[in-house]
N, C-alpha and C positions, 0 to 999 in steps of 0.2 A: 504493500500500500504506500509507505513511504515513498517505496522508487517510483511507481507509477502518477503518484503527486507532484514529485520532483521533474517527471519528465515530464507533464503537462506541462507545469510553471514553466518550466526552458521553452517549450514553444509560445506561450503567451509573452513571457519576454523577449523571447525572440522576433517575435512582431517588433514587439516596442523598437529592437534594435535595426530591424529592417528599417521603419519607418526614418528614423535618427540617420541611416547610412543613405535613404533615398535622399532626403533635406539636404544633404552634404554633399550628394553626389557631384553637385555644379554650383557656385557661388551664385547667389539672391536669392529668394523662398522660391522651392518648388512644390511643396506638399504640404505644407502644416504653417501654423505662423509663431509666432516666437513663445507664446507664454503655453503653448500646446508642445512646443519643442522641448522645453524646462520641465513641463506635466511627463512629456516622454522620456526623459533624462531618468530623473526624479523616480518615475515608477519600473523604469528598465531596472534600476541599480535595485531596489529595496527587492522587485518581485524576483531577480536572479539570486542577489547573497541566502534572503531569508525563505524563499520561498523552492529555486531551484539546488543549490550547491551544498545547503547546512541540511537540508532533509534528505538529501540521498547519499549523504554520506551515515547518515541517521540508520535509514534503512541499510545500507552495507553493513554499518555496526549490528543489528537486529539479527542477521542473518549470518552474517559471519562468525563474531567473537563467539557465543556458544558452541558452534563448531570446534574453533579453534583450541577452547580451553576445554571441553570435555565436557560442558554442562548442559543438561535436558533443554534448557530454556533460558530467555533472559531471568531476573530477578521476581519483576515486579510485575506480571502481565498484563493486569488491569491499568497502572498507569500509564505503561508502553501504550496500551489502547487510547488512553487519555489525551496524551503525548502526541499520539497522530492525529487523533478526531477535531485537536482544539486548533490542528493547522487547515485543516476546510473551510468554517468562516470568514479564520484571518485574514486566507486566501482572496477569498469572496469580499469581502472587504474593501482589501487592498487593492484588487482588481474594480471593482463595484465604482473606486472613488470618481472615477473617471467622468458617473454619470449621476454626480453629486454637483449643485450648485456652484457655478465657476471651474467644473473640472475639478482633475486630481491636483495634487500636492504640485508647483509647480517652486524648491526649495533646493532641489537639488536631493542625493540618497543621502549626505550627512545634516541635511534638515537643520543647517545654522541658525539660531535667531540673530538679528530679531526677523528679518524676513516671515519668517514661521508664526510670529506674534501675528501679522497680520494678512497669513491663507486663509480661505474658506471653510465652510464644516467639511470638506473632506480631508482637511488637516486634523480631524479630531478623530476621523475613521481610520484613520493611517496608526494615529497612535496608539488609538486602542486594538488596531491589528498587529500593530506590534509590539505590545503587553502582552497579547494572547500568545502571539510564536516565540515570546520571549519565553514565558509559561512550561510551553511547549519543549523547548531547548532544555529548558534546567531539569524538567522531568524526566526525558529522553538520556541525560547525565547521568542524574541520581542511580535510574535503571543500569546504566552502563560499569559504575565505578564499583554500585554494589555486586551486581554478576562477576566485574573482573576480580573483585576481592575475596569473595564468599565461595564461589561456586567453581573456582576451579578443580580440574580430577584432581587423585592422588599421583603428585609424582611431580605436577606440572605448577613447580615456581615460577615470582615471577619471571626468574632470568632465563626461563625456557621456553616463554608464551611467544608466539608468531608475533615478528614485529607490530603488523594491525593492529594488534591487542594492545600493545602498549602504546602506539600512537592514539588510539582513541582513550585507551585512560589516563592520558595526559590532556587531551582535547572534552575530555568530561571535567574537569578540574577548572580549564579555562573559562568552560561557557559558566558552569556554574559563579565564578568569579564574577563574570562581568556582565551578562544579562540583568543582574538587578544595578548596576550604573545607568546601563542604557533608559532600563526602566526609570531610573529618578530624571536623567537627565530629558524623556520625553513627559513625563509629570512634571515637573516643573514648567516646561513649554505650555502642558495642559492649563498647569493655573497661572499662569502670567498671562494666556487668552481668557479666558472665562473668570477669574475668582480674584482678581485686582491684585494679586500680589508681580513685583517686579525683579525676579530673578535674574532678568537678561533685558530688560529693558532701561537701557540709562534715564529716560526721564524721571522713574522712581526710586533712582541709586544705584540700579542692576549694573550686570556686567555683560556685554554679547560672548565676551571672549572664555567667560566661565564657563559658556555651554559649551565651546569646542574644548575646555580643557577635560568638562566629564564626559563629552564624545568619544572624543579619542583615546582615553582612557578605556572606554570598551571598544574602541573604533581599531586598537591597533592590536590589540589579543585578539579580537575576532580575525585579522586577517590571518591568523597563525591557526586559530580555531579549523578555517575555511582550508588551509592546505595542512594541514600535521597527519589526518585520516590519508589526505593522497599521498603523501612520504611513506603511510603505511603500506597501501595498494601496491605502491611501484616496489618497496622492502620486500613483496612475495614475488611481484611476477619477474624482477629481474635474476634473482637466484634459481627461479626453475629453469628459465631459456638457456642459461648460463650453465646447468646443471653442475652449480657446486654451492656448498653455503654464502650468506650472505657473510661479506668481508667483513670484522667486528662490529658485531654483533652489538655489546657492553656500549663499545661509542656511539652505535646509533642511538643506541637505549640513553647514556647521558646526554649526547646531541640535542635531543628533540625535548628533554628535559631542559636543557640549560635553555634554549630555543623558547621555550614557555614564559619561563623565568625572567628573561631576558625582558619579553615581548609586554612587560608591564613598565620597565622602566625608561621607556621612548617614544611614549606617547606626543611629544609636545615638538617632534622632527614634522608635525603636519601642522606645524604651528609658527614655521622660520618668521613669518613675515606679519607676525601680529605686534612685533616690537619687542620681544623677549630683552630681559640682558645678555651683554655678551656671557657671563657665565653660565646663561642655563641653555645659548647653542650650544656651546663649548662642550656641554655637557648630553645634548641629546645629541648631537652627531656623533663623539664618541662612544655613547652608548651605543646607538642605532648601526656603527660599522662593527662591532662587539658581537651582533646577532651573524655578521657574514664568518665568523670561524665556526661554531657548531655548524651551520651550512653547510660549509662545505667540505666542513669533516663528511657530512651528508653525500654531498657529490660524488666525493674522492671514493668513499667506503664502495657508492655502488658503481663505479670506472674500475674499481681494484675487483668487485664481484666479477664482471663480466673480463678482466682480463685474463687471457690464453684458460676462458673456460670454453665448452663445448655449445657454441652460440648456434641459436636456430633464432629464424624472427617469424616467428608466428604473431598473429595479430596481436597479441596481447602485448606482446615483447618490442612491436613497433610503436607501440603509444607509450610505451614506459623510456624507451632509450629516445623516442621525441621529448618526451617531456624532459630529461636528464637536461636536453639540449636548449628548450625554449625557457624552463625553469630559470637555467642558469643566465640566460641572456634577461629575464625577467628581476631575476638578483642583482645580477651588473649593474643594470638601467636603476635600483632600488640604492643600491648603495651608491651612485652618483647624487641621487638627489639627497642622499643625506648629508652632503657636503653643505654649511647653511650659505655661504655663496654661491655655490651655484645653483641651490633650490631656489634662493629667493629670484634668479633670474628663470626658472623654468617651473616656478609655484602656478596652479591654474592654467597651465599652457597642454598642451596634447600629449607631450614627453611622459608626462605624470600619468595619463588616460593610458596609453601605451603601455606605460610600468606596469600600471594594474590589472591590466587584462592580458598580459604576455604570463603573470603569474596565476590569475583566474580561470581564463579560459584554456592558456598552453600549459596552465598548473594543475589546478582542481579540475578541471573538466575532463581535460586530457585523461587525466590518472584515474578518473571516474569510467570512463570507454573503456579504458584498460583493463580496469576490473570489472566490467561486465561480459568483457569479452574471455577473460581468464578465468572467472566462478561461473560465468552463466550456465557450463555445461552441468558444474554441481549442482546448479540449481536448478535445472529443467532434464536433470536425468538423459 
């Protein structure tokens, strides 16, 4: 069910993103006009992150880790059910806002105030669609970290679980971390529109800049959330093509740990150009190039898997060793912008667009194929 939701949502985002690439195709409006173009931005990003790329890695988790570790089932069954059922609405929702008064959210996917202060009620539909798949996430966690802690067989520590396993219960740690930031920092939008208080609004003391600091605070573990499951996907399907173990194993296991860790203390690198001091660039770009050695500890381990092993590329084994290649140009491009001068000249420019979708789509997505195309036979027998 999961994955079946998750591939709807990629084609209804998928529109979105069709429509975005017609508008572009040729300089001056050909298809949409501009605050329909923003509406498009705006609900491409929220319906892919939350709707298409965190729930079917959801679903791989459901379906795979019990396998993996020996146990009947997940945890908790009834809120696994919960867990999926309460992203249907959201969906509905989040899609629905479109033909809400003034259109959807036209804010952009990180929903800056004060902008946000003053969208339409489908700015109130969005947020409360995204409380509910906030909801959603932390449940789908809980289910996850308990199975991985409780229910593994006898025999099977954790330093012997399939990598997948430990990527997702490092990425159940995460969400549950930072989906309730998200949640205050879209409450608070909630009541600085409707209930007079001014969090983010300077005319009554607020600050605009405090929402991007609790943004991105969940803003930049989520993107680690969004690819740590695919680091796991690719840690199975390159060691079987390869037919040998994956290359250290322990480092991958501390990599994607330190990589978590990490991913909390550099939130404010999406932040160069709001005036910081020079000590707190100084300090989120140094952090932020910090994350590129667990990396590519990452990299390296699965280049050493696949060397002088017994290579075949069946399909599974071309989207993993693609992704090896586009990941890492996706990293590149990530670690340039965390230079804070040269971000502040390429901050809201296409470079950045480019960054994130070379890691989204040639990332998560990529290594999402991969592994349908690698389990699907376990799965459909």
């Amino acid at each position: 069910l999961y994955l079946l939701f998750a591939f709807t949502m990629l084609m209804v985002g998928g529109v979105l993103a069709l429509l975005i690439r017609a508008e572009l195709f040729q300089p001056g409006l050909q298809v949409v006009n501009p605050e329909l173009f923003n509406q498009l931005t705006t609900m491409h990003g929220l319906i892919m992150v939350f709707g298409a790329i965190m729930p079917a890695f959801v679903g791989f988790a459901n379906w795979m880790i019990p396998l993996q570790i020996g146990a009947a089932d997940m945890a908790f069954a009834r809120m696994n059910n919960l867990s999926f059922w309460l992203l249907i609405p959201a969906a509905v929702m989040l899609a629905g806002s479109f033909f809400m008064p003034g259109g959807a959210p036209a804010a952009g996917w990180t929903l800056y105030a004060p902008l946000t202060l003053q969208m339409g009620p489908s700015m109130d539909a969005g947020i409360f669609a995204m409380h509910i798949m906030g909801a959603s996430s932390i449940m789908g966690s809980i289910n996850i970290i308990v199975t991985i802690l409780n229910m593994r067989a006898p025999g099977m520590t954790l330093m012997k679980m399939p990598l997948f396993a430990w990527t997702w219960l490092i990425t159940a740690f995460l969400l549950i971390a930072v989906m309730p930031v998200l949640a205050g920092a879209i409450t608070m939008t909630l009541t600085d529109r409707h209930f007079g208080t001014s969090f983010f609004n300077p005319a009554g003391g607020g600050d605009p800049i405090m929402y991007q600091h609790i943004f991105w605070f969940f803003g930049h573990p989520e993107v680690y959330i969004m690819i740590l499951p695919a680091f796991g996907i690719v840690s199975e399907i390159i060691p079987t093509f390869s037919r040998k173990k994956l290359f250290g194993y322990d480092a991958m296991v501390y990599a994607t740990a330190s990589i978590a860790f990490l991913s909390f203390i550099v939130w404010a690198h999406h932040m160069f150009t709001v005036g910081m001091p020079l000590a707190g660039q100084m300090f989120f770009m140094l952090s932020t190039m910090l994350i590129a050695v667990p990396t590519g500890v990452k990299i390296f381990n699965w280049i050493a898997t696949m060397w002088r092993g017994s290579m075949t590329f069946e399909t599974p084994m071309l989207w993993a060793v693609g992704f090896i290649f586009v990941f890492t140009m996706g990293g590149f491009t990530g670690l340039i912008l965390a230079m804070a001068p040269v971000d502040i000249q390429l901050q809201d420019t296409y470079y950045v667009v480019a960054h994130f979708h070379y890691v989204l789509v040639a990332g998560s997505l990529y290594a999402m194929f991969g592994g349908v195309y690698y389990w699907g036979p376990k799965w459909t027998g």
